[in-house]
C-alpha positions in Angstrom: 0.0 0.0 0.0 2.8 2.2 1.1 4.5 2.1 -2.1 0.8 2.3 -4.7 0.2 5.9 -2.3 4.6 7.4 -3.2 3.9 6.0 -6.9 0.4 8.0 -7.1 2.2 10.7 -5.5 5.1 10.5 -8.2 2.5 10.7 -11.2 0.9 13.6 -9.8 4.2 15.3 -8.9 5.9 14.9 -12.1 2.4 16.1 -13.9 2.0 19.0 -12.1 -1.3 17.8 -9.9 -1.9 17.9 -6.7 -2.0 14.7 -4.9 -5.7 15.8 -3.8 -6.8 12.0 -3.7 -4.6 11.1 -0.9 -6.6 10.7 2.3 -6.0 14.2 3.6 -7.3 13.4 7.1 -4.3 11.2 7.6 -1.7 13.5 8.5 0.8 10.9 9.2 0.4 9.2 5.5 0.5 12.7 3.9 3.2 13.9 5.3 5.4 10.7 5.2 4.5 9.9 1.8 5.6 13.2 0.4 9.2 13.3 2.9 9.5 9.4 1.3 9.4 10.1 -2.3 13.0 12.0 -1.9 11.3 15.4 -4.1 14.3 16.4 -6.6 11.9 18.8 -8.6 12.4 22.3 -8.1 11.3 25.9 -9.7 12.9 28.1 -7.5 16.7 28.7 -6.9 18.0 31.2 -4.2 21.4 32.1 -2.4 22.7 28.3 -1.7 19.5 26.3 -1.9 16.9 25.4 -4.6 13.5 24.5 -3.5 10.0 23.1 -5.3 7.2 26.1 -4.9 3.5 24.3 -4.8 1.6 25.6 -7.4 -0.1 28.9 -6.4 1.7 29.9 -3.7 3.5 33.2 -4.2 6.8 34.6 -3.0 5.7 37.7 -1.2 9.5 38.9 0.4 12.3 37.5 1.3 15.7 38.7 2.7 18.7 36.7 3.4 17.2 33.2 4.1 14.1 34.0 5.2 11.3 33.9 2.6 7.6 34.9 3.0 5.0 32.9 1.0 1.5 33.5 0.7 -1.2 30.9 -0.3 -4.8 31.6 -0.3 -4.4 34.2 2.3 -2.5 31.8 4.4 1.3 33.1 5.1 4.1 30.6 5.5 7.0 31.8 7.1 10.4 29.9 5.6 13.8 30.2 7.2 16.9 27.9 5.2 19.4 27.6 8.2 22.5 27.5 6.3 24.9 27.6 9.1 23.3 24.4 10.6 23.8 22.6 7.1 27.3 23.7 7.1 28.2 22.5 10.7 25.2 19.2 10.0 24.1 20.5 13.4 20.7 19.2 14.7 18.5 21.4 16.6 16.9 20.2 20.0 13.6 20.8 20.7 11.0 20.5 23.4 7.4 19.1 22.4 5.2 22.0 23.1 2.8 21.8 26.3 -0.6 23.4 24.6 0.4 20.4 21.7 -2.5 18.9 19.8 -0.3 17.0 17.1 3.4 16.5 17.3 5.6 14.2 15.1 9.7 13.8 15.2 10.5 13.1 11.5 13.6 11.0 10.8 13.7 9.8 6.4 15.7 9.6 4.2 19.0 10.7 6.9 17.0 14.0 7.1 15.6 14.6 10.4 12.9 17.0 12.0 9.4 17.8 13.9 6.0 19.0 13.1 4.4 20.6 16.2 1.1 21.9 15.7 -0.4 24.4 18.9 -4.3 25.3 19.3 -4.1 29.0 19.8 -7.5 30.8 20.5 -9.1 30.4 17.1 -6.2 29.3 15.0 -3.8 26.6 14.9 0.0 27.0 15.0 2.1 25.1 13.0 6.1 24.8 13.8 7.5 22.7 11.1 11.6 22.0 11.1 12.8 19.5 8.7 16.0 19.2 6.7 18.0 21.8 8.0 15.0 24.5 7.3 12.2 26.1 9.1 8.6 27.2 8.4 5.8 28.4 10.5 2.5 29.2 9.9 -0.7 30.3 11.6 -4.2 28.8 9.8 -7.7 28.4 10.4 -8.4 24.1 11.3 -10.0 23.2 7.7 -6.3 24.5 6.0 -4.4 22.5 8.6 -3.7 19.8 6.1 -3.3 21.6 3.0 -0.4 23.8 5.0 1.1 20.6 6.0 1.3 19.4 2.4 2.8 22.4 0.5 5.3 23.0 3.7 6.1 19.4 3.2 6.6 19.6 -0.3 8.8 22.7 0.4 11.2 21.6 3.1 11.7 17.9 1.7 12.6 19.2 -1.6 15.1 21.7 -0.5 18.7 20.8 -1.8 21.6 22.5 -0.6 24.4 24.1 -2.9 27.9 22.9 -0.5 29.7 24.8 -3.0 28.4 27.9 -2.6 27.5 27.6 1.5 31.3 26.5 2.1 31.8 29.9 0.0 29.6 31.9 2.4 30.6 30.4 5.3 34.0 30.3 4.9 34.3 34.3 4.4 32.1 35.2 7.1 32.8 32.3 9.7 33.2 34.2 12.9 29.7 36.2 11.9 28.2 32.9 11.1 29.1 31.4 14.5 27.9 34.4 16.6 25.2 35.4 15.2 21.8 33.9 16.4 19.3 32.7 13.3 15.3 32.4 13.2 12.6 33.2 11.6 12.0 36.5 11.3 9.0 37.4 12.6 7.6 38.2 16.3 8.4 35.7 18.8 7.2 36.7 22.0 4.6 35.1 22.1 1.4 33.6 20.5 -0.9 36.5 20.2 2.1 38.3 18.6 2.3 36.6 15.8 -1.3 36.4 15.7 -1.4 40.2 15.3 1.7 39.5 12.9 -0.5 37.3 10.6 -3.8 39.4 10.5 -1.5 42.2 8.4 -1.5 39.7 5.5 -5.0 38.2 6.2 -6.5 42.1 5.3 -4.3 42.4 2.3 -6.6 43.6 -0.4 -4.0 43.7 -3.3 -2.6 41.8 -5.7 0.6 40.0 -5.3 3.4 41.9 -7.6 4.5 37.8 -9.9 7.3 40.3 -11.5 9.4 40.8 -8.5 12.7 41.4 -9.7 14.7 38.1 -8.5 17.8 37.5 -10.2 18.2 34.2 -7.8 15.0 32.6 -9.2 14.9 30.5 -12.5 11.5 32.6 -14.0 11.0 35.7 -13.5 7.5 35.2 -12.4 7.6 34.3 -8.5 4.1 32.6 -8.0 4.2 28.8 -9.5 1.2 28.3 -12.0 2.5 25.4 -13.1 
């Protein structure tokens, strides 16, 4: 069965489709079939890592490593820790107490968490996989669509060592001092609440010209 559900995903991948006939309401199976197929398709290419972008989500900023996606109103927040890729240092973390689904993730040699939190009418999800970070804050019925295109995202990530060693290399005593996450509000839950609510009431359209050099098109929301 295991292996029907990551060939089904493979036609759809390859195809562009979603993989909308997986049983959604099994979060376990969705996410594990996705981190199993080992993704090597990707449509967007930044400073030291190239990533697949789900179709319709957009690029809405980024700066350094940290990206800022938007997806039916929904934001993802993406940070690509470099500097732990470059040392292969894995993060410890603590299952949080307010947790209504948490998962360790360990395929493929790539190893990880999903930690989703019930906030007051959303649901927090911290998702840390392969060396990368995303976070988002969603309404219950997009709880399993964000796991999919995050999962998508973060198991397709592959790492340029060339240029990393590069960037590292110059900059090593920056690299090892400085502190790196996501950058948005951390101090607490209602925070980033408030954080998320400025892209919930955006009323315009998202600019697919933004000038990128780093991406492969120059058009950063994937229609494809």
């Amino acid at each position: 069965m295991k292996k029907f559900l990551i060939f089904t995903f493979l036609i759809f991948a390859t195809t562009g489709c979603s993989i909308s006939k997986l049983n959604m309401d099994d979060r376990d199976t969705l996410v594990n079939t996705i981190l199993e197929s080992d993704i090597k398709l990707y449509n967007r290419i930044s400073k030291g890592y190239k990533y697949y972008l789900p179709k319709g989500i957009a690029i809405t900023d980024y700066q350094d490593y940290n990206e800022t996606l938007l997806a039916d109103n929904n934001t993802y927040y993406l940070y690509v820790d470099i500097v732990s890729y470059y040392y292969n240092t894995k993060e410890s973390y603590t299952k949080d107490i307010n947790s209504i689904y948490y998962e360790e993730l360990n395929i493929n040699d790539k190893t990880g968490y999903i930690d989703i939190v019930k906030t007051e009418d959303r649901y927090l999800i911290k998702y840390n996989y392969n060396f990368a970070k995303m976070e988002t804050l969603v309404e219950e019925k997009y709880i399993n669509i964000a796991l999919k295109d995050m999962t998508y995202i973060l198991s397709s990530l592959q790492y340029n060592k060339t240029i990393i060693d590069s960037l590292i290399g110059e900059n090593v005593l920056n690299y090892e001092e400085e502190k790196y996450q996501i950058n948005k509000p951390k101090e607490n839950e209602q925070t980033f609440l408030d954080y998320v609510n400025t892209f919930d009431t955006y009323k315009g359209e998202v600019d697919e010209n933004i000038n990128d050099s780093d991406t492969i098109k120059d058009n950063t929301v994937n229609k494809e």
